[in-house]
N, C-alpha and C positions, 0 to 999 in steps of 0.2 A: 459503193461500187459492187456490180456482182462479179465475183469471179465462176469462173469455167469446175466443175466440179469432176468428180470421178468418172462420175456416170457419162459427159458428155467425151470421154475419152472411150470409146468402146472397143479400140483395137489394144486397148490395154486390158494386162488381166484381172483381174478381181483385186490379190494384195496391192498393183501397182494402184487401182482406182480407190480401196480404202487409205492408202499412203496419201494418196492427193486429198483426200475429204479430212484429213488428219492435219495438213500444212496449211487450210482456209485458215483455221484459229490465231495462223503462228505467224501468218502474211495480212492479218487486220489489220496491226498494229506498225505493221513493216514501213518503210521508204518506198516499198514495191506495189503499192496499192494502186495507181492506174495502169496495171497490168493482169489483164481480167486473165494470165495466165500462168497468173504470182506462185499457185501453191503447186503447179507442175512443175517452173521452175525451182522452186524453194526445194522438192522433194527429189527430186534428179542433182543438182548442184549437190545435195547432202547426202546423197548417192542410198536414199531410202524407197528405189523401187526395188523389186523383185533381183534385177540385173545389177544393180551400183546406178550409175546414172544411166541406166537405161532399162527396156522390160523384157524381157527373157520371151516373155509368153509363154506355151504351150511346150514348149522343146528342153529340151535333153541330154546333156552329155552322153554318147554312144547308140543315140536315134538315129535312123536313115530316114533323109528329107527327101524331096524334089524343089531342086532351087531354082527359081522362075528369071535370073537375073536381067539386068538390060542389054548386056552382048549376049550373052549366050544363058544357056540351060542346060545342067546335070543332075545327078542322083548323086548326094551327096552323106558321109557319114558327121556329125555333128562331133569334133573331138574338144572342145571347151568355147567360153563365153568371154567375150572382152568388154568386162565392164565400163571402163571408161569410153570405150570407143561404140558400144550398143549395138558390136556385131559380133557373129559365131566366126571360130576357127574351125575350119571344117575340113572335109579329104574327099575326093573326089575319085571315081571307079581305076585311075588310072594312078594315085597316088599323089597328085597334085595337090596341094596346099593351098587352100580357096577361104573366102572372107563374107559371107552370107550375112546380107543385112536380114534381120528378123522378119521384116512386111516380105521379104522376098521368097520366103521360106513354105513349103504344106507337107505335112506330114505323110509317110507311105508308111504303111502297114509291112509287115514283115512279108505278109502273103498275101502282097499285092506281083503282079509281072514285075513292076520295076524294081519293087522291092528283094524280089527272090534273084532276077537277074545280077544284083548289086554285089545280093550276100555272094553268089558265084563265085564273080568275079572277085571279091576280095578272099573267099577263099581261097581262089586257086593263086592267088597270089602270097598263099602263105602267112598272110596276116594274121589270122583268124582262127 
């Protein structure tokens, strides 16, 4: 049986895809073998990506994103990561309390417009 390796996961990050080329070994031998996507799960379930059972990616506790979501879109500040559930706790320009799935997330530069706009406003709202 081939399974799915690191590499064919590319929206993963690097530790998340050597995690996965790590579990092929551990899932040869397993019950889970006509599951050509035995060692993603094997390595999620034992909560050995980046994230816990899920991949953090690129991002950051106290980075400002832009989150592309499927209702809506804002400029968000990233305040922690919920591993078991594979998405960010985030805050949103007006203070709202928001749930950004990872794929839904791209990063803004400090001295980007949105970015400078963002810090503004949470400035002026004393946060910061």
């Amino acid at each position: 049986m081939r399974f799915l390796t690191g590499s064919d996961y590319d929206h993963l990050c690097h530790k998340c895809q050597s995690a996965i080329d790590l579990c092929i070994e551990i899932v040869l031998e397993g019950p889970d073998t006509d599951n050509i996507e035995a060692p993603f799960d094997f390595a999620a379930d034992h909560e050995l990506l980046c994230g816990g059972s899920a991949c953090k990616g690129e991002f950051e506790v106290g980075q400002i994103c832009y989150w592309d979501g499927m209702y809506f879109s804002a400029v968000v500040k990233l305040m922690g990561f919920h591993p078991r559930g594979g998405f960010w706790l985030a805050e949103d320009g007006n203070g709202q309390e928001v749930c950004p799935d990872t794929d839904d997330l791209r990063v803004i530069s400090d001295e980007s417009p949105l970015g400078l706009r963002h810090a503004a406003h949470v400035t002026r709202m004393g946060e910061e």
